[in-house]
N, CA, C and O of each residue as an XYZ file, in Angstrom:
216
protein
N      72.847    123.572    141.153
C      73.053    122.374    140.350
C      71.694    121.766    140.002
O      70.799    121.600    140.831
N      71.607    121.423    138.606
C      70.150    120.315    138.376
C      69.772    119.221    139.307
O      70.614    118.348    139.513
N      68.647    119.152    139.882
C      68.462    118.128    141.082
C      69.027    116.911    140.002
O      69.940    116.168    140.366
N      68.429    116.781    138.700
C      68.802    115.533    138.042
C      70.278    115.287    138.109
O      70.751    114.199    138.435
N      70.963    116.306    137.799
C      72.716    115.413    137.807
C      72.933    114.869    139.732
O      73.903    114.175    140.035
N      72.094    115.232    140.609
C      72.297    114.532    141.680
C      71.817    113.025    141.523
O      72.470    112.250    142.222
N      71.084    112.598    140.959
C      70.537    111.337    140.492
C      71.446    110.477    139.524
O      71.603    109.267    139.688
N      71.946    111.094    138.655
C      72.956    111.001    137.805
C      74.322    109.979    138.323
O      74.634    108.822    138.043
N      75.046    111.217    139.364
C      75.846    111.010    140.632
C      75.730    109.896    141.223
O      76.697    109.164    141.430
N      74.293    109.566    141.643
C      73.987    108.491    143.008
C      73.826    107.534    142.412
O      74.060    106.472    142.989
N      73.298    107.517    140.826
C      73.320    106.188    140.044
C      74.618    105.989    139.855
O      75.077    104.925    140.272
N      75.338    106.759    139.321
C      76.992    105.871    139.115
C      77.488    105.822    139.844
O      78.499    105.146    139.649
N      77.369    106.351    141.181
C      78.457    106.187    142.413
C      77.974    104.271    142.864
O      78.793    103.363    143.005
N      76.852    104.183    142.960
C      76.332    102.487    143.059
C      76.316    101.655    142.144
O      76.002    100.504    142.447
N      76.699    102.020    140.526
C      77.102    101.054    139.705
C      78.442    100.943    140.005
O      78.836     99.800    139.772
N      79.368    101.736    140.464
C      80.945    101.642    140.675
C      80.751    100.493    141.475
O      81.191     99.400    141.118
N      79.842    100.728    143.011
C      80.332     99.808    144.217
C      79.324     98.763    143.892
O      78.871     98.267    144.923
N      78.775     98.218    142.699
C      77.745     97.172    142.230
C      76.775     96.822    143.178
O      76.493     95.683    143.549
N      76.187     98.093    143.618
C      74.832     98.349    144.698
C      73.536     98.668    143.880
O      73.463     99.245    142.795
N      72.420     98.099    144.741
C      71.246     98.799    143.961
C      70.890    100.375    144.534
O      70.264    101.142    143.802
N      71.298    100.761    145.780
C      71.126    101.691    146.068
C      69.320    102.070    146.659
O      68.420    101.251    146.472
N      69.138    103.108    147.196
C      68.045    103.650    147.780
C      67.535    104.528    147.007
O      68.373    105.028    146.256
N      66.214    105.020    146.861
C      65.461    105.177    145.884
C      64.811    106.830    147.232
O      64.547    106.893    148.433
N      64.827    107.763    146.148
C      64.051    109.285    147.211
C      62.742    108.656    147.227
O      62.201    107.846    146.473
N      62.308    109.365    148.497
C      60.857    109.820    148.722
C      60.022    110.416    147.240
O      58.997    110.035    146.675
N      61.098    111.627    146.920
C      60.605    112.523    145.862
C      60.722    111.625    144.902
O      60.717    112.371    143.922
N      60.861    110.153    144.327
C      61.080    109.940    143.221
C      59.990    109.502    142.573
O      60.366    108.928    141.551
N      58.459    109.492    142.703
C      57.518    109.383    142.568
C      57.199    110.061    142.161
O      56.932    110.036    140.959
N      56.962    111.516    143.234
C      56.387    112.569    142.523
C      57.612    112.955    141.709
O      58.124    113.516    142.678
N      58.316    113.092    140.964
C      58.957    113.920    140.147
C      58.421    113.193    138.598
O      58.038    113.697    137.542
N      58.637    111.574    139.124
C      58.043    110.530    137.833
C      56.340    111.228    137.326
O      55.962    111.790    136.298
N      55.731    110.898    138.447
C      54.067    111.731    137.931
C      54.192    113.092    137.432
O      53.486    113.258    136.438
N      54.907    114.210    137.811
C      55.048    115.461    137.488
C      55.449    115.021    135.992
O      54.744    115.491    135.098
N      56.437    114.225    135.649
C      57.163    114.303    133.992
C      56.119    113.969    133.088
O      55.740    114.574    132.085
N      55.614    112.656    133.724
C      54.164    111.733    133.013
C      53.053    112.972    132.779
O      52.365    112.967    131.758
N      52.940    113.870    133.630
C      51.752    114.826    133.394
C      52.183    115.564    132.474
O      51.557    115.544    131.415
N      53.016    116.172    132.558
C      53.448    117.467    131.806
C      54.190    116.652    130.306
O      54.783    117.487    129.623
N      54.237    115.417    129.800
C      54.903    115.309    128.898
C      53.328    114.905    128.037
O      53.299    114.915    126.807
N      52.434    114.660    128.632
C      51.123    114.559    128.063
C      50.572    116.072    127.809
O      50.257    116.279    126.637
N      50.412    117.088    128.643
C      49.916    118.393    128.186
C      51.244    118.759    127.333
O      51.046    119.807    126.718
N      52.189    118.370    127.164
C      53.221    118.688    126.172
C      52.438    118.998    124.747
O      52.161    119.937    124.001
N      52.226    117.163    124.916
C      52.187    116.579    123.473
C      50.360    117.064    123.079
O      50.013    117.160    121.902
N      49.567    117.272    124.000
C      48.500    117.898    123.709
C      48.476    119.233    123.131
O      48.051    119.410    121.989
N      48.960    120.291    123.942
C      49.174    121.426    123.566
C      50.309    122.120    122.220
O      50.489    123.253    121.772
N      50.906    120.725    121.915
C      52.262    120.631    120.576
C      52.896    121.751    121.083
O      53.035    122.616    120.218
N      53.366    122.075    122.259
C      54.339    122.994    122.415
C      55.190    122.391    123.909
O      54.735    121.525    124.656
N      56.473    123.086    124.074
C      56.904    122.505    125.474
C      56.097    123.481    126.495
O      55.591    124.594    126.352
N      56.194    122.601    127.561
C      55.803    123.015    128.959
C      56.609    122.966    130.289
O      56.984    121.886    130.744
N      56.887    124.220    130.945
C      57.548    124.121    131.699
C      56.841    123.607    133.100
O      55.674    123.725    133.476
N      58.015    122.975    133.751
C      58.038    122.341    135.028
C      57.909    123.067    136.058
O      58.903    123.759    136.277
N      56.856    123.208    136.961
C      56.981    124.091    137.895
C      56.864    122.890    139.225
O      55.843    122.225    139.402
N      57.867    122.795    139.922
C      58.500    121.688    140.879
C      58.224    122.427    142.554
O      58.580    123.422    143.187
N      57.370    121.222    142.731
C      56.317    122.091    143.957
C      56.780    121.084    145.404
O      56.095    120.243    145.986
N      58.410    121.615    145.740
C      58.899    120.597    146.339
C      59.431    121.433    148.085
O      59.957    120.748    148.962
């Protein structure tokens, strides 16, 4: 399964029970990993794949 639809999941399961919910460890680095790679994206004008060093 995409780690993202687990995020997906844990966000609507805590809008149902009107929680803010707990936030991963990993949710940092996954944010810096996107921020990097969506900049050599847009540098290189082509996509770039994610290599998730987890």
């Amino acid at each position: 399964m995409n780690h993202d639809l687990y995020a997906v999941v844990f966000f609507c399961a805590n809008t149902a029970k009107a929680e803010q919910g707990t936030q991963s460890r990993l949710t940092g680095y996954k944010v810096d990993k996107l921020i990097a790679h969506f900049k050599l994206s847009a540098a290189r004008r082509q996509a770039e794949e994610i290599l998730w060093q987890i």
